[in-house]
N, C-alpha and C positions, 0 to 999 in steps of 0.2 A: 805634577801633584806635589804637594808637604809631605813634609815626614810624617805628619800625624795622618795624613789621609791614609798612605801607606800602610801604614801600620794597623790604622782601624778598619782597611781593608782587607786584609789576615782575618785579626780578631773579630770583625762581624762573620765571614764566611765560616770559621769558627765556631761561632756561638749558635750558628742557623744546624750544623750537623749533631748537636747535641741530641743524642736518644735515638741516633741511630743505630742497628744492631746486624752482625754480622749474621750471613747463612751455617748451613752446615761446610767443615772443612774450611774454616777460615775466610771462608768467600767474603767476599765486601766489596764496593761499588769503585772505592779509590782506587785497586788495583786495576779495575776492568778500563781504565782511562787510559788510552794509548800515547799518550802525551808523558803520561807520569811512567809508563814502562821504557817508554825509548829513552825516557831522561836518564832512570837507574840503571837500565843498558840490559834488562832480562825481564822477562813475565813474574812477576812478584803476587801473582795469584797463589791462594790457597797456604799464604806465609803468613806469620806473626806482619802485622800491621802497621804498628803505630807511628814508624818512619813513613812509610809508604803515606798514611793521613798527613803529615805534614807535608811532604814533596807537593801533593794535593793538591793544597790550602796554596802554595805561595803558585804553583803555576795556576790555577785556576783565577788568582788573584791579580796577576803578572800575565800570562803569558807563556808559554816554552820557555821562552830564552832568556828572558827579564827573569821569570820565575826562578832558574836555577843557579844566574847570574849573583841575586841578593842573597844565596845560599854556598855560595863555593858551591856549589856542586849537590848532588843528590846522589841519596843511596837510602836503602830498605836497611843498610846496619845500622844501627843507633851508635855505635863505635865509631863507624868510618863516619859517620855525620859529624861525632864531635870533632876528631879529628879532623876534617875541611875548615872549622872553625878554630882551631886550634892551630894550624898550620898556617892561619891568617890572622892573628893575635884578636882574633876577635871573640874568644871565650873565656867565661868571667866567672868566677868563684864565688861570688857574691855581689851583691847591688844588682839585684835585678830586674829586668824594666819589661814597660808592655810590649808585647809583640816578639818578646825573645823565644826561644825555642829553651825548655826543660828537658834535663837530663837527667837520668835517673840510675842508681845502682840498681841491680837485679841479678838473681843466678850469677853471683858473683863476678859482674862486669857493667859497664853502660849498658845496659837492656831495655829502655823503657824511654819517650821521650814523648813532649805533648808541646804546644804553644801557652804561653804566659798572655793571659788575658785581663788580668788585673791585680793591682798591689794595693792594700790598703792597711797602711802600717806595716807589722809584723806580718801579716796572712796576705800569702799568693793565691791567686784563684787562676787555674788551670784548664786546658779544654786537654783531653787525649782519646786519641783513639787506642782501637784495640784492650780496654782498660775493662774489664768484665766481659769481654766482648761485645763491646759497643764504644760508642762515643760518651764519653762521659764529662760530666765538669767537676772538679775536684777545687780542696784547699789544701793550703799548707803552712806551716810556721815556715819565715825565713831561712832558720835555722837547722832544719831539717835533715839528720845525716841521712837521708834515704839522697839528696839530692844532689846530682855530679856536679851539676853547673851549671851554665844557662850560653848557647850561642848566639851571637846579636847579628842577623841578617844584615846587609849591606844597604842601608836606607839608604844613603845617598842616589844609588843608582836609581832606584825607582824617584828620587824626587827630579832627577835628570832628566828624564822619560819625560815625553807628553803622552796623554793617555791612548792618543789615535796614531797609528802606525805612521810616520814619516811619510810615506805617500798615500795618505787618506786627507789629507790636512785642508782637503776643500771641505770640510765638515760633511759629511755626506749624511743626508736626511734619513732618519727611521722612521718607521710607523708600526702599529702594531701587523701583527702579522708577521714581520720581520724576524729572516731569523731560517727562511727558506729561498727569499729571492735574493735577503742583502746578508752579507760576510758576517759568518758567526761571528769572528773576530771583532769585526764593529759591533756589533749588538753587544757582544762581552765588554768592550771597552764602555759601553754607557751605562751598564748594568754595573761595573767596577766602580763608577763614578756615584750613582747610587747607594752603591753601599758603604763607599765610603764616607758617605754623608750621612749613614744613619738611616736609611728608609729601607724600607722590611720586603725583600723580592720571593718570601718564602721561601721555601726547600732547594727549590730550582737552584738560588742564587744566579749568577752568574753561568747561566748555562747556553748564553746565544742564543735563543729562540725570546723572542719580543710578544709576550703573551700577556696577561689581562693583567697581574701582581706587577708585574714590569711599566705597563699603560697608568697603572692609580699610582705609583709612582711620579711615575713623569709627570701625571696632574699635580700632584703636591707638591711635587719640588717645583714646577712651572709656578702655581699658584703662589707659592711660598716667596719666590724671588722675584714676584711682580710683574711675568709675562703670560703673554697670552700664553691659556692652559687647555690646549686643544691635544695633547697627547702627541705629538710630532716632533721630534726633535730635528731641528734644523742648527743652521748656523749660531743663533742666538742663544738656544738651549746648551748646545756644546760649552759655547765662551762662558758663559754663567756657571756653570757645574767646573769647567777646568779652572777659569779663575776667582769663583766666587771667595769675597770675603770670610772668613772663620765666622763672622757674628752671623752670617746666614744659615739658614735650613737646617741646622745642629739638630739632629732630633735627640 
């Protein structure tokens, strides 16, 4: 995949959690993900959030191991976050770009962190969790002394990656329904491929289960890039979604 698919893979999964809202006691759905616990090495239930939503966002979008890979490393501190990023010169003071990760002063320290989902001019537009206790989409002036800094994930690696596991690469066919008989992980990878193209899998997002928002999917982007639109993804749906040109399917 590009860099920009990367990246718009983030910031879509991102923009889809927008108005979500925590339980009582800080509960929220990102910690209940075992994937995002065993990354930070502890149950991060029933804690301040907002790290924990980003960890989220890049494995759900990635993978385990990709996911943590483009992040140095994961943690539920918004401190130890920057510092991963900081210990790998890759955190910036300014000039801030989409897909970066925001840091924020708070209670007298990095407290607070969301992903950069868009720059237009002067004003940042921000996605964060735990931020009212929900998901919320914010703005910002550039300049903004609330603002620590911004850490830039590691996009090459994901542009490295092919989006199917190394030994999947017979392109293994989906069909709806999928998602019980065939490897979450596949289904995740074509649902990844999806959204990084811009087409709306609703809430779910990328959740492994090949259900009906995932099926009118596949028809549009089948439709869109001139094959047959039968809802199957086989060999030819694969090669089109991993190699398709940028002038294609942009929604």
């Amino acid at each position: 995949m590009t860099k920009d698919q990367a990246i718009s893979q983030v910031v879509s999964l991102a923009y889809e959690q927008v108005g979500y809202r925590e339980g009582p006691n800080n509960y929220n759905k990102y910690a209940e993900d075992p994937d995002v616990c065993q990354a930070i090495g502890w149950n991060v239930q029933n804690q301040p959030w907002c790290a924990t939503f980003v960890v989220w966002l890049h494995i759900n979008s990635f993978g385990y191991d990709l996911g943590q890979e483009v992040m140095y490393g994961c943690s539920a501190s918004c401190s130890v976050q920057a510092g991963y990023y900081q210990s790998h010169g890759a955190f910036y003071y300014g000039d801030p770009q989409r897909g970066d990760q925001i840091f924020f002063y708070a209670d007298g320290g990095i407290n607070h962190t969301g992903i950069v989902v868009d720059i237009s001019g002067s004003t940042i537009t921000t996605v964060e969790g735990n931020y009212s206790d929900s998901v919320c989409q914010n703005t910002y002036f550039v300049g903004d002394s609330h603002i620590a800094g911004y850490g830039r994930p590691d996009w090459e690696l994901a542009e490295e990656q092919d989006p199917l596991d190394p030994d999947e690469r017979v392109y293994p066919i989906l069909k709806y329904g999928d998602g019980l008989n065939a490897p979450k992980k596949v289904v995740k990878a074509w649902q990844s491929l999806l959204l990084a193209w811009g087409y709306d899998l609703g809430r779910g997002g990328a959740d492994g289960e090949f259900g009906s928002m995932t099926l009118t999917a596949t028809n549009k982007f089948q439709k869109e890039v001139g094959i047959t639109a039968d809802g199957v993804v086989g060999e030819e749906t694969w090669k089109e979604a991993i190699f398709m040109p940028s002038t294609y399917a942009r929604r």
